[in-house]
C-alpha positions as CSV (number, residue, x, y, z in Angstrom):
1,X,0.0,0.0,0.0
2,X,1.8,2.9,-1.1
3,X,2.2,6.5,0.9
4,X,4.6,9.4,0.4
5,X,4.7,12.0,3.1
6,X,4.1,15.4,3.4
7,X,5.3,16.5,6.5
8,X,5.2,15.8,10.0
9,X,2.7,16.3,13.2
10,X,4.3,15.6,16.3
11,X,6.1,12.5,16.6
12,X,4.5,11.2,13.5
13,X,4.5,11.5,9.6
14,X,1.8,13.3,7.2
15,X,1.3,10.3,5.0
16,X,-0.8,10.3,2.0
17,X,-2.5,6.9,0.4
18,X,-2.4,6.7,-3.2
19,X,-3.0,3.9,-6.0
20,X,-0.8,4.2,-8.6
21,X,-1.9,1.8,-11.8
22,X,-1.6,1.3,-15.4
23,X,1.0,3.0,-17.5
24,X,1.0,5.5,-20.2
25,X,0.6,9.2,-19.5
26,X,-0.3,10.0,-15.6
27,X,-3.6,11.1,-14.7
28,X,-4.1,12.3,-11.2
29,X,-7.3,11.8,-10.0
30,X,-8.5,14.2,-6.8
31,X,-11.5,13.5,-4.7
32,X,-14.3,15.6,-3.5
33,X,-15.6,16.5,-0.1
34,X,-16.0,13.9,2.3
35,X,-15.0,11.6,0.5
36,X,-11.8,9.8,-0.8
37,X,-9.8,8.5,-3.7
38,X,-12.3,5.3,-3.5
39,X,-15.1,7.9,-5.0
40,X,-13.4,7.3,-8.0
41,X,-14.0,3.6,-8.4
42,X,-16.4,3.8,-12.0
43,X,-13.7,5.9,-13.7
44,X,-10.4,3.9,-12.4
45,X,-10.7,0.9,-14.5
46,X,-11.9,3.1,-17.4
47,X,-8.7,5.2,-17.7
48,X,-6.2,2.3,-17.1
49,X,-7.6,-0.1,-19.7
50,X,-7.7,3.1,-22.0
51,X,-3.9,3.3,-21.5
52,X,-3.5,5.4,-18.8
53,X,-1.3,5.5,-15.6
54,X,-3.6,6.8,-12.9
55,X,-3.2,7.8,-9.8
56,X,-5.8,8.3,-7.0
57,X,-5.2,9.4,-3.9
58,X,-6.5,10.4,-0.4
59,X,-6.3,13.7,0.6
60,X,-4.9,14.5,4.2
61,X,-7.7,13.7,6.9
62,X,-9.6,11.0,4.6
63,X,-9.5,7.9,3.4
64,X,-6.3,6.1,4.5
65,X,-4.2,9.1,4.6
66,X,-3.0,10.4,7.6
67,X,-5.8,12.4,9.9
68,X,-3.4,15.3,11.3
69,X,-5.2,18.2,13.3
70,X,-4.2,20.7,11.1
71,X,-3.6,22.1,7.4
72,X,-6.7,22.0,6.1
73,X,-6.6,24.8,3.6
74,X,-5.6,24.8,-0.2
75,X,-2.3,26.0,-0.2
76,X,-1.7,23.2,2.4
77,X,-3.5,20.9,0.0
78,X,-1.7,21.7,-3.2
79,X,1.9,21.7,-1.2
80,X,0.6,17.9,-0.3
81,X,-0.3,17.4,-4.2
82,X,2.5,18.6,-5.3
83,X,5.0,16.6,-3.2
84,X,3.0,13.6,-4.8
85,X,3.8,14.8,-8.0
86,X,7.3,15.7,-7.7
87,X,8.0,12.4,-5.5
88,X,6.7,9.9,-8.3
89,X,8.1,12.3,-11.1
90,X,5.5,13.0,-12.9
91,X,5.2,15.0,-16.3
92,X,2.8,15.9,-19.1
93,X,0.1,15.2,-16.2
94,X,-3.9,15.5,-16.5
95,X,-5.2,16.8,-13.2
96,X,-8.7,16.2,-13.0
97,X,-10.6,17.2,-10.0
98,X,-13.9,16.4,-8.6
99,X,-16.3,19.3,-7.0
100,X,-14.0,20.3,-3.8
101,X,-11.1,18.7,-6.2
102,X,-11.2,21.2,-8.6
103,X,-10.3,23.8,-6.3
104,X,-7.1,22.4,-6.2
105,X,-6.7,21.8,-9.5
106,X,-7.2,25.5,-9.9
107,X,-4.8,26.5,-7.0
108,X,-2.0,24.0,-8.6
109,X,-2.1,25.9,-11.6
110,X,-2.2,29.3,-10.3
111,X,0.7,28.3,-7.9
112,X,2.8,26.3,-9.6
113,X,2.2,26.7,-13.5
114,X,1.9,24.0,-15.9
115,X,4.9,23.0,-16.4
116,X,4.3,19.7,-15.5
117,X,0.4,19.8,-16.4
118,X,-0.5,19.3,-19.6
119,X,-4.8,19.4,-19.3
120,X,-6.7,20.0,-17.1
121,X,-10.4,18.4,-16.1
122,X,-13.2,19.9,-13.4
123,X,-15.7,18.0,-12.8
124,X,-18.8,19.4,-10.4
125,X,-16.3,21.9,-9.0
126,X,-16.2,24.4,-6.8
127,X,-14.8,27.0,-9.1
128,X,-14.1,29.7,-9.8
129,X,-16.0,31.3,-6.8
130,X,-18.8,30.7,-4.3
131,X,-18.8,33.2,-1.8
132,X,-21.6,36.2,-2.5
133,X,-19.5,39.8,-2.9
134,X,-19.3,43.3,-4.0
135,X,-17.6,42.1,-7.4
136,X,-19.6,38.1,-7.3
137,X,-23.2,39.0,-6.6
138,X,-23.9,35.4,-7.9
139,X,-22.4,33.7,-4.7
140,X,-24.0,32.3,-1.6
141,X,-24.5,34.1,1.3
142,X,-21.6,33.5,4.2
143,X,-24.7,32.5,6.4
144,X,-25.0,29.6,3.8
145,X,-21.8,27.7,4.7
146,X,-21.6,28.8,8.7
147,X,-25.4,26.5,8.9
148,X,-23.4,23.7,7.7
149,X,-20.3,24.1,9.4
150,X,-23.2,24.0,12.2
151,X,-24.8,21.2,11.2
152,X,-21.6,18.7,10.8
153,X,-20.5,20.0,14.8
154,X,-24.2,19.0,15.8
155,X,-24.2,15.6,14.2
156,X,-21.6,14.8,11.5
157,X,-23.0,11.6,10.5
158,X,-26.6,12.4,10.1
159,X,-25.4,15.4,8.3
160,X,-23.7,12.8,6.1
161,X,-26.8,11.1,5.5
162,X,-28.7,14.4,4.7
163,X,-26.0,15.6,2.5
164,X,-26.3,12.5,0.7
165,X,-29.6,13.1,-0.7
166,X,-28.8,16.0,-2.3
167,X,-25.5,14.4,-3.5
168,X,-26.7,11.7,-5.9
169,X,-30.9,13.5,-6.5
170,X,-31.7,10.5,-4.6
171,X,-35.6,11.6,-4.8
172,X,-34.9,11.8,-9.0
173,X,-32.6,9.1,-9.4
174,X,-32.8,6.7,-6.3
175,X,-33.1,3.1,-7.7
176,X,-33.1,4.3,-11.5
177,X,-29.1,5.9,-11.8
178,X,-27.7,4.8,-8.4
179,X,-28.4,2.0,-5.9
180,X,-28.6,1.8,-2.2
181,X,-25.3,0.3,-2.1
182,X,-23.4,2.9,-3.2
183,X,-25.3,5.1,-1.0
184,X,-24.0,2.9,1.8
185,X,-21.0,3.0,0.6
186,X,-20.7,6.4,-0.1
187,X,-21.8,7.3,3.6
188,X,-19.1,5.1,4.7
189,X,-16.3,6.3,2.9
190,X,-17.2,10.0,4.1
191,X,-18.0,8.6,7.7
192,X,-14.2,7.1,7.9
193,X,-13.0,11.0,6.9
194,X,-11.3,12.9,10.6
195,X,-14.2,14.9,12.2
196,X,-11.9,17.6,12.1
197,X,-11.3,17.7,8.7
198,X,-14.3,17.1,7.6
199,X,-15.3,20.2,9.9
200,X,-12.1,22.4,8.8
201,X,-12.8,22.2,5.3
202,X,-16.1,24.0,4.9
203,X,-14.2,26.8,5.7
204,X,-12.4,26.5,2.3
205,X,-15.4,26.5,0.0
206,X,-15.2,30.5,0.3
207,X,-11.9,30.5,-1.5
208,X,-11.9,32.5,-4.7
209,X,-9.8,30.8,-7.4
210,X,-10.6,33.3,-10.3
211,X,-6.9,34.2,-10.0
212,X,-5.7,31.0,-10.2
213,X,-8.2,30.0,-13.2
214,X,-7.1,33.1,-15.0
215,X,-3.3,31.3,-15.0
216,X,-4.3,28.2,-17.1
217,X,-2.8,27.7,-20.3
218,X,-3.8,24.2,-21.1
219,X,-6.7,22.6,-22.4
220,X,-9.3,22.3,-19.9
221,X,-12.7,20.6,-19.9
222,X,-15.3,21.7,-17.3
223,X,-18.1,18.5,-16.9
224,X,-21.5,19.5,-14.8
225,X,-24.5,18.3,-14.3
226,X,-27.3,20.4,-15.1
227,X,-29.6,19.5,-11.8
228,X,-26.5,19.7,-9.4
229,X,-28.2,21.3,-5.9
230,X,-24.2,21.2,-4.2
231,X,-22.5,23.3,-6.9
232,X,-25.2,25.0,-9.0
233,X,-24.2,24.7,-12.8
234,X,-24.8,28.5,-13.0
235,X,-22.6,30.0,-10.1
236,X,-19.6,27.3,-11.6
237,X,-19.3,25.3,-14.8
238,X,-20.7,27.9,-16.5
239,X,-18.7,30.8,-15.4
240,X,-15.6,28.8,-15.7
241,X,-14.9,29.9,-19.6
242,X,-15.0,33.9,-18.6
243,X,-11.4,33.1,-16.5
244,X,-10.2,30.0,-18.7
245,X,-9.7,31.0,-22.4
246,X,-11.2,27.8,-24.5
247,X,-12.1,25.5,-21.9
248,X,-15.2,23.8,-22.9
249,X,-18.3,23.1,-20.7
250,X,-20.5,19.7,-21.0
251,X,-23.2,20.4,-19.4
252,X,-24.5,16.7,-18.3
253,X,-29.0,17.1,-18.7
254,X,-30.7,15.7,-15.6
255,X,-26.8,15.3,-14.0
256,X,-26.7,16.0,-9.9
257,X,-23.6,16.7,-8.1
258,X,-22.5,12.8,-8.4
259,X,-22.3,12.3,-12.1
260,X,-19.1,10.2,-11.7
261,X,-21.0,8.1,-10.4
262,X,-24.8,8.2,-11.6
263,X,-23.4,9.2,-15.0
264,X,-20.2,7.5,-15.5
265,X,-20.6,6.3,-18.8
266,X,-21.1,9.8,-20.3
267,X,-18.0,10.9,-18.1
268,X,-15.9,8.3,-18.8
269,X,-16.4,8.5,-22.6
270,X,-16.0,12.1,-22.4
271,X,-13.1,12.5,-20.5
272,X,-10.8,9.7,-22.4
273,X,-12.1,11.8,-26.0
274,X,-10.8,14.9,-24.0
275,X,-7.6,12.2,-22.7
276,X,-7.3,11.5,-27.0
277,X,-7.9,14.9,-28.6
278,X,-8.2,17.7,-26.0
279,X,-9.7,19.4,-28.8
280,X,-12.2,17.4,-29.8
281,X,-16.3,19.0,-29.7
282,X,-18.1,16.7,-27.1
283,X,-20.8,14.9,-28.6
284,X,-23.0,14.6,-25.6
285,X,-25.5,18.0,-25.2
């Protein structure tokens, strides 16, 4: 089981969990929010049999990474990343990021350039900025994210639960697009995350990346599902071409939040076209 650390807390290492698999060009593959690299399990085996070396992994405070106290912010985060990259050597690398994901994809970028990225993939993220201001009238309110930060203190796991619903459309899809299983499953994985972590990282979803975005230079496919209620397509996937010159949007019709999972088929196809010929027209409306 393979790790590569990122620092230390204490008397102990930061350790991060990965799977590394395949060969072929590297494809880094970054969770969303509760979750861990195992949220990627429809689009693993889809990548590597396409040709690809992927890499999934855990990002500190869930899944079998380490669950430190501390650090949970994006510059944190992409410092973690980016000791992952550097460690296994990795060049001409597609990031692709998944809803709290794509925030780092976004802050890799606008930190460290592209000089080993060569495309770039957000799928239901976060970007480019959520929090309502002066200059983003389109954002939440702060009020918005302090409720949940309330909620998870209360009762994380019920939250969990709750959050789940909204998560995969459950009262639109439930038993059609996704089954009870992975529902289970998907509560478990978040359940395993540190409570702290978990907790810290609301925090984060007010971080504006339109800097960051604004510093791509390599192709970049934004995927979203039309009827996400986490991310709204409107306040992210669709705003993402006014900061990223020629990225393309797929907007995914009757998609939620969780269309790696509830529409894997369309993602998968899309995203190894994208892997192919980065500037290929999608053929999915």
């Amino acid at each position: 089981m393979p790790y590569v650390t990122v620092g230390k807390e204490n008397s102990g290492n930061i350790e991060l969990h990965y799977d590394d698999h395949g060969s072929g060009k590297p494809v880094v593959l970054i969770h969303g929010w509760p979750f861990s690299g195992a949220s990627w399990e429809r689009q693993v085996p889809a990548l590597v049999e396409a040709g690809h070396r992927v890499i999934a992994y855990d990002r500190r405070g869930f899944g079998k990474s380490s669950h430190p106290y501390s650090g949970y912010n994006y510059d944190t985060f992409v410092e973690d990343l980016h000791t992952l990259i550097t460690k296994l050597d990795l060049h001409d690398v597609t990031l692709v990021g998944f809803s709290m994901g794509g925030g780092e994809v976004a802050r890799y970028i606008g930190k460290h350039g592209s000089e080993r990225v060569e495309k770039a993939v957000l799928i239901s993220a976060i970007t480019p900025f959520l929090l309502k201001t002066a200059d983003n009238p389109g954002g939440l309110e702060g009020d918005h994210f302090e409720g949940i930060r309330k909620q998870v203190m209360a009762d994380r796991l019920a939250f969990i639960a709750h959050f789940l619903e909204d998560f995969f459309n459950l009262d639109a899809l439930h038993r059609t697009s996704i089954s009870e299983q992975v529902v289970q499953f998907s509560w478990h994985n978040a359940a395993g995350a540190s409570p702290k972590g978990t907790l810290d990282c609301i925090s984060t979803w007010v971080e504006d990346f339109r800097q960051d975005l604004q510093r791509f230079d390599v192709p970049t496919l934004v995927i979203h599902g039309v009827a996400d209620r986490i991310l709204p397509i409107s306040a992210t996937a669709h705003r993402i071409p006014q900061f990223v010159k020629g990225s393309r949007v797929l907007a995914i019709a009757f998609g939620p939040h969780a269309i790696t999972w509830t529409h894997a088929e369309i993602v998968n196809s899309e995203l190894l076209a994208f892997l192919g010929d980065p500037h290929r027209k999608s053929q999915v409306a």
